[in-house]
MIDREN-181545 format. One record per residue (C-alpha): residue number from 0; residue in one letter; x, z, y. Coordinates in steps of 0.5 Angstrom, whole numbers, m for minus. Example, Ala and Ser with C-alpha at 12.3 -4.5 7.8 and 13.67 -1.06 7.14 Angstrom:
MIDREN-181545
0; A; 25; 16; m9
1; S; 27; 14; m2
This chain:
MIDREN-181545
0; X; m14; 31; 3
1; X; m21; 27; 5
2; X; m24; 20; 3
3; X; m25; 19; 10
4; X; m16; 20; 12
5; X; m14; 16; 7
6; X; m18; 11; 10
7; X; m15; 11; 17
8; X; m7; 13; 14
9; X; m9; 6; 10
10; X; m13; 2; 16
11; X; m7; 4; 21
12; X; m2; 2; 17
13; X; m5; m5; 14
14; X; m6; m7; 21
15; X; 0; m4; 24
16; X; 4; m9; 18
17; X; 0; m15; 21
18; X; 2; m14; 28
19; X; 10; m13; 27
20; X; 11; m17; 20
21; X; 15; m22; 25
22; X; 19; m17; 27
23; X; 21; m13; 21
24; X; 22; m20; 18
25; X; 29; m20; 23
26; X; 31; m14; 21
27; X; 36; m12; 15
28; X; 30; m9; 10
29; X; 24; m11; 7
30; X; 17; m9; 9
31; X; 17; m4; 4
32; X; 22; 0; 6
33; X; 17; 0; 13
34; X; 11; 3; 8
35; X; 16; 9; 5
36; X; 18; 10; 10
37; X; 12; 11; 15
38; X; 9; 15; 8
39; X; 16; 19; 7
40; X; 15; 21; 15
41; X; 8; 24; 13
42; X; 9; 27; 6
43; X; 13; 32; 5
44; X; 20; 30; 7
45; X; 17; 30; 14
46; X; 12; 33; 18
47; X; 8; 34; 11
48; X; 2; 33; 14
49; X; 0; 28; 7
50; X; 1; 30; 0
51; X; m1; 27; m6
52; X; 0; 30; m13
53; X; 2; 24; m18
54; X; 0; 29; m24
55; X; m6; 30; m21
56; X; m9; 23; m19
57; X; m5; 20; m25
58; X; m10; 16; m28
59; X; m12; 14; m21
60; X; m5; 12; m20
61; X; m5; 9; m26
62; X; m10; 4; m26
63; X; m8; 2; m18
64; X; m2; 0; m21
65; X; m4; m4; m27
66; X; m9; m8; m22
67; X; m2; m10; m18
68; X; 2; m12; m23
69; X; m3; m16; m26
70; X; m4; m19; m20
71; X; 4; m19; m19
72; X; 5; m23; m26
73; X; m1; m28; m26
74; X; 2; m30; m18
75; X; 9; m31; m22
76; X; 7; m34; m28
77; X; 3; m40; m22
78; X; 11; m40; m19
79; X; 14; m42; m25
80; X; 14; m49; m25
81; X; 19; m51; m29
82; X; 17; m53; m37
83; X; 19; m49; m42
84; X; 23; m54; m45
85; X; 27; m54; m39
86; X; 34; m50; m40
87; X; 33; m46; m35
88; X; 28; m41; m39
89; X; 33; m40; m43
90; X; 37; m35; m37
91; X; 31; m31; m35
92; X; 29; m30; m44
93; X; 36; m27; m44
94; X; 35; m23; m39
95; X; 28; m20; m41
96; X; 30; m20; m47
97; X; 36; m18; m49
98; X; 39; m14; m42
99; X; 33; m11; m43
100; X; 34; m7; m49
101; X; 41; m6; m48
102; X; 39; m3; m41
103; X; 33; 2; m45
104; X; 39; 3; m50
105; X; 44; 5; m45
106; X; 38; 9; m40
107; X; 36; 13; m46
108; X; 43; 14; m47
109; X; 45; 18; m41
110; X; 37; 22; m41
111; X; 41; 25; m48
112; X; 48; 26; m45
113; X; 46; 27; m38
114; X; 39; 29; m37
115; X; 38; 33; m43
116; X; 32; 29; m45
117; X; 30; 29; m52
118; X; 31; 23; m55
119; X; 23; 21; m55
120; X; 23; 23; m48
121; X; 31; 19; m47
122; X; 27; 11; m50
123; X; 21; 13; m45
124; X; 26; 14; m39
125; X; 29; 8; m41
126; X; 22; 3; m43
127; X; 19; 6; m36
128; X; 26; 4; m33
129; X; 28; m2; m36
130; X; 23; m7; m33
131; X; 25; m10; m26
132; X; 19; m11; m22
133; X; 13; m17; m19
134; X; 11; m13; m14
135; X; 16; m10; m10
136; X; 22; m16; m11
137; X; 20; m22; m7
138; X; 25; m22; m3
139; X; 29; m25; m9
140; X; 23; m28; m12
141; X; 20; m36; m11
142; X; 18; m36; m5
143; X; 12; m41; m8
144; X; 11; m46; m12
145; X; 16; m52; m9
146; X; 21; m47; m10
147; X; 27; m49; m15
148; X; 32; m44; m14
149; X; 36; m42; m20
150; X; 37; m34; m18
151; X; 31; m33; m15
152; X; 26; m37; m22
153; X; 32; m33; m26
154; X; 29; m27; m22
155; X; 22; m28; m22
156; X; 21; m31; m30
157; X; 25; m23; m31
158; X; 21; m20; m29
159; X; 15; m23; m31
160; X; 17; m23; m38
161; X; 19; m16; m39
162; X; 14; m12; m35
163; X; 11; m14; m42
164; X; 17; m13; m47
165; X; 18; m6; m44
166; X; 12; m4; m48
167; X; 14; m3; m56
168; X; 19; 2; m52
169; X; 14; 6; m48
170; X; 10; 7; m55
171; X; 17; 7; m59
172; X; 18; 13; m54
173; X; 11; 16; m55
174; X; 12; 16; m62
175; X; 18; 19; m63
176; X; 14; 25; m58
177; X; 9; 26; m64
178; X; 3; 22; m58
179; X; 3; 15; m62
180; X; 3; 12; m69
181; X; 9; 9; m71
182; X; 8; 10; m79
183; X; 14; 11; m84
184; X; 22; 9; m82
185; X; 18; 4; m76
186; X; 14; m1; m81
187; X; 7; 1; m76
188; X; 11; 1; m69
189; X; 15; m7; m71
190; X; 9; m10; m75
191; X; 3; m8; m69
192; X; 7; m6; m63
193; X; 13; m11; m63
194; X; 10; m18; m68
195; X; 3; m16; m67
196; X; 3; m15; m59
197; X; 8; m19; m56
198; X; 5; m26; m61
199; X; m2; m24; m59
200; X; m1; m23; m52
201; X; 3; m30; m51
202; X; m3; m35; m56
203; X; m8; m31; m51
204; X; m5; m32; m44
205; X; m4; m39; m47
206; X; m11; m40; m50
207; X; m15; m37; m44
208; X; m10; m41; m38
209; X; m11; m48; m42
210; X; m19; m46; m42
211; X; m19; m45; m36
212; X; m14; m49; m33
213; X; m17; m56; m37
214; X; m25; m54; m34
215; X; m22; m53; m26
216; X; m18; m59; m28
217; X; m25; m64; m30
218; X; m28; m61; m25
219; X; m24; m64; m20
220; X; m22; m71; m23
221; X; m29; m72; m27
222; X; m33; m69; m21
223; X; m29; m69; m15
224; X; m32; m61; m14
225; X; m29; m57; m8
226; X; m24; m52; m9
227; X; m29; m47; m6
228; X; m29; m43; m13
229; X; m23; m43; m14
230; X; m21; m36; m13
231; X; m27; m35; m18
232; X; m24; m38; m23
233; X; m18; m34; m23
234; X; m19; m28; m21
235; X; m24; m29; m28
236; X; m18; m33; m32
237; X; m14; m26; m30
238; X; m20; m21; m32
239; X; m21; m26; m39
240; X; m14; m25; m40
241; X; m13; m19; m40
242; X; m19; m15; m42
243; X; m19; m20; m49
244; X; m11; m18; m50
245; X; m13; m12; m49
246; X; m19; m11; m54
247; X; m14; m15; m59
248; X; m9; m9; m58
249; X; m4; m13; m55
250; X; m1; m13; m49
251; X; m6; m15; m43
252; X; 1; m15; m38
253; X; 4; m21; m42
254; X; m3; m26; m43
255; X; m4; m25; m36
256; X; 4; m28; m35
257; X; 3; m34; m40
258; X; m5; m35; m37
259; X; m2; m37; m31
260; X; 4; m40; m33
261; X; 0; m44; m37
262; X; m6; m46; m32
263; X; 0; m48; m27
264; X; 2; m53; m33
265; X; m4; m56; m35
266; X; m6; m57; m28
267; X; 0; m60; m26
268; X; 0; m68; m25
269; X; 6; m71; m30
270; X; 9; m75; m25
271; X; 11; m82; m29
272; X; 18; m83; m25
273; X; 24; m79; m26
274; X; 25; m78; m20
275; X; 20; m74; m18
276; X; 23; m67; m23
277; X; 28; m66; m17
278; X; 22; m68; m12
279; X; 16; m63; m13
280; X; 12; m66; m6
281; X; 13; m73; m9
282; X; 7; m78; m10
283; X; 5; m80; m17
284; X; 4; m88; m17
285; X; m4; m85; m17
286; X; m3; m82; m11
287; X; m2; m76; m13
288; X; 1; m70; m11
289; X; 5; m66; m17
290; X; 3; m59; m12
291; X; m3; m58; m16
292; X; m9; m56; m11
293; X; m12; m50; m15
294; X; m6; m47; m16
295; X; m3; m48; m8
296; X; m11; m46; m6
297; X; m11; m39; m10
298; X; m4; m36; m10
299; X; m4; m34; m2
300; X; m10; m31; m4
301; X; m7; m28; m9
302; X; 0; m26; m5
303; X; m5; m23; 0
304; X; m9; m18; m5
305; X; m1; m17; m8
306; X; 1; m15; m2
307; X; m5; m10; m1
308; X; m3; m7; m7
309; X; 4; m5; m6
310; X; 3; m2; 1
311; X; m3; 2; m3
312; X; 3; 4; m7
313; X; 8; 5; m4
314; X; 4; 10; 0
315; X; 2; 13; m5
316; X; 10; 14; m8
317; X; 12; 15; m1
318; X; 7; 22; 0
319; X; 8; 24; m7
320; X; 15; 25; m7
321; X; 18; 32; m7
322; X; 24; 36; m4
323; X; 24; 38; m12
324; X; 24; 32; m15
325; X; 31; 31; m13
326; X; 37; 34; m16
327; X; 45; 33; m17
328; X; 45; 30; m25
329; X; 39; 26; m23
330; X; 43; 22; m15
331; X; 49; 22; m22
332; X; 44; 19; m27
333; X; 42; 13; m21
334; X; 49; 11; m20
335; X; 50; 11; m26
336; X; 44; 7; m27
337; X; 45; 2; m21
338; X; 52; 1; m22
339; X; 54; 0; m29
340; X; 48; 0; m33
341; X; 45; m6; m30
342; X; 51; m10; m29
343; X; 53; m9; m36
344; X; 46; m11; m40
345; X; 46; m17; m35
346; X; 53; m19; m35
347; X; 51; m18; m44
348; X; 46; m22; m43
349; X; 49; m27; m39
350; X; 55; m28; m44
351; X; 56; m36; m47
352; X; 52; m38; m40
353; X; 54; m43; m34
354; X; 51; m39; m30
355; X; 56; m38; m23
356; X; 60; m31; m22
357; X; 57; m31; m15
358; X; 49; m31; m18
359; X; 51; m27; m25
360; X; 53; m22; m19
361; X; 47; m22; m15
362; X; 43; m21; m21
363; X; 47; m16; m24
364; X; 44; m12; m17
365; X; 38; m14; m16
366; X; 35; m10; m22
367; X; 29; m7; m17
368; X; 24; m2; m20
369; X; 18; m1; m18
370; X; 10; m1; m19
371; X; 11; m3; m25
372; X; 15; 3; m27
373; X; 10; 7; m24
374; X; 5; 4; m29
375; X; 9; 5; m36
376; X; 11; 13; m32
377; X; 3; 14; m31
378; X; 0; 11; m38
379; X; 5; 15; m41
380; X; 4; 22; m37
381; X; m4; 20; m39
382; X; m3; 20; m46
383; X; m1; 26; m47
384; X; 6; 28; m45
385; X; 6; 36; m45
386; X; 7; 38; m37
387; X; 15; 40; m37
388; X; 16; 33; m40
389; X; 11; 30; m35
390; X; 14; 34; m29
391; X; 21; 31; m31
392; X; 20; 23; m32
393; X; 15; 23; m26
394; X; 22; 27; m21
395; X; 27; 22; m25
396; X; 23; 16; m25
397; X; 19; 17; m17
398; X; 26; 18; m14
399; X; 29; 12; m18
400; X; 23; 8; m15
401; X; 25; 10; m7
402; X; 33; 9; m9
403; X; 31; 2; m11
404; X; 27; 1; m5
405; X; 32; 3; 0
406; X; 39; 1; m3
407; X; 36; m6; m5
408; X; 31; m6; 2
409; X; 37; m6; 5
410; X; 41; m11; 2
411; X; 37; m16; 1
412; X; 36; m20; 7
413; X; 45; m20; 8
414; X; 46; m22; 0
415; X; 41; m27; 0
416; X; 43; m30; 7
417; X; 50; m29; 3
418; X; 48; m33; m3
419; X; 45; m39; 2
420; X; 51; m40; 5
421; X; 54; m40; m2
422; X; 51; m45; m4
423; X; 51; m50; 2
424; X; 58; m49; 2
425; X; 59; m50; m6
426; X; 52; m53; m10
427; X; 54; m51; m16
428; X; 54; m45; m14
């Protein structure tokens, strides 16, 4: 397909999304769901008017995702408001850390039980599958930066750390398949791609965030500069993190996290009364705000490049999937994945908390893929996977994607209006 359809598919659905946004918000389902659906209905499914070719395109299709999850995660990390200190990190560690690796373990599981995957193949199912999503999931995410909901910044810290925690998996999963080096028993794969890449990546994203963040920061209080370029210097902060992560052979995905976490902190006025932590509009005695103004400034101009690029995707998914792709074991294997893997690593991962039946239950369901696994599939078909293998994980890991999109498109809006009136009904819910 030319240059020039693309451009027109892209441009009418863009402008179509901005005329009827308000009336799809009415409706039991996501924006999301719309883009697939208006994609599906063009590709081969519907009219098949549309192809796209995911093993042809899948360093394009790579590098569109990269960018959105970039995008994504330093959005999240600028949301997250709440101290590291505060005990409400501790939820979403668990969850990126502990539910992830059990949900790896149990994915690559049935990819060698069910799929007759061979075990590299299984773990990097189950790193692609594993991650939840930024882009796709901010139905249930923060709706911005005065947002102190505990299901939605458990959600939103999930899956903002392990779309990078997920990555030793990916190149665990390479290794075993001969396409990565992971040195005798392991030693190369734990000392560099799990020691190495994780702790460099966070003192990256943290050092580029407090660089930045402190300059912005002078800027106005020393100054008094407008916010003119603020977009300036994220987008720069974003590009410096990641690319220095990166040249550092460490996770750009996770710096970038911890750069806007960090620029979110530092800018942050402390307010001096207690008060103020359970009202984050409040005024300081020195008239200011605890809503920092680079940070209000630029995160509806991130959400607006995020969106831009999740509609690109899901484009992309929409007209790639193919009447092949979908197969008995594989409508098994997502019911097994939904309906128990999911609720079993997170009630796991959740054991020895306070957190409420109601909210351990929402996110135990909401465990969305999406770009982010579109991502680690593209990076893993690049490196080198033979085309049996390619062809496997892409039909796997595509139809997943849609299924996610559909069943929790769908039941997004009813279980969050469910959950707000739980929790005016009973606050500690």
């Amino acid at each position: 397909m030319s240059f020039e359809i693309w451009c027109f598919l892209l441009g009418l659905l863009l402008i179509l999304v901005a005329l009827f946004e308000a009336s799809v918000k009415r409706l039991p389902m996501t924006e999301t769901l719309v883009y697939l659906s208006a994609a599906i209905l063009l590709g081969p499914y519907g009219f098949g008017l549309v192809h796209f070719d995911p093993k042809t395109h899948s360093a394009l299709f790579e590098r569109l995702a990269e960018l959105a999850v970039i995008v994504s995660l330093f959005t999240a990390g600028l949301k997250l408001q709440n101290p590291l200190q505060e005990g409400r990190w501790w939820i979403p560690f668990r969850l990126a850390f502990g539910s992830m690796t059990l949900t790896v373990g149990m994915v690559a599981l049935a990819g060698v039980a069910l799929l007759g995957l061979p075990l590299g193949g299984a773990i990097l199912l189950g790193a692609i599958l594993a991650p939840t999503d930024p882009v796709l999931a901010s139905g249930v995410q923060l709706e911005d930066q005065s947002d102190r909901d505990r299901l939605r910044f458990s959600l939103t810290g999930e899956a903002g750390l392990n779309d990078g925690t997920a990555f030793p998996f990916v190149m665990l999963g390479l290794g075993l398949l001969g396409l990565h080096e992971i040195g005798h028993f392991g030693w190369r794969w734990l000392a560099i791609d799990v020691v190495w890449a994780i702790s460099g990546a966070v003192a990256i994203g943290v050092a580029c965030g407090a660089a930045v963040g402190g300059i912005m920061r002078y800027l106005k209080q020393k100054h008094h500069e407008e916010n003119g370029r603020d977009e300036f210097f994220t987008i720069g902060l974003i590009a410096l993190s990641y690319g220095t992560a990166i040249m550092a052979h460490t996770y750009g995905f996770l710096a970038v996290f911890a750069a806007g976490l960090v620029l979110r902190m530092v800018e942050q006025p402390k307010p001096r009364m207690a008060e103020h932590l359970s009202d984050p509009r409040r005024p300081t005695e020195t008239g200011e705000t605890s809503t920092p103004h680079t940070t209000g400034a630029v995160l509806g101009f991130n959400e607006q490049m995020e969106k831009i690029f999740e509609v690109v995707l899901v484009l992309l998914v929409g007209l790639a999937m193919s009447p092949g792709y979908v197969r008995f074991e594989q409508v098994i294997f997502l019911l097994i994945l939904f309906l128990i893997i999911r609720p079993v690593a997170v009630l796991a991962g959740l054991l020895g908390t306070s957190t409420p039946p109601v909210e351990r239950k929402l996110i135990s369901w909401f465990g969305i893929r999406g770009i982010g696994s579109i991502y680690y599939l593209m990076y893993a078909v690049n490196h080198g996977l033979d085309q049996e293998m390619a062809w496997q994980l892409m039909s796997i890991s595509l139809t997943v994607v849609v299924a996610s999109i559909v069943v929790h498109g769908i039941t997004v809006t009813p279980l969050m209006a469910f959950y707000r009136r739980q929790r005016k009904e009973s606050p500690l819910c």
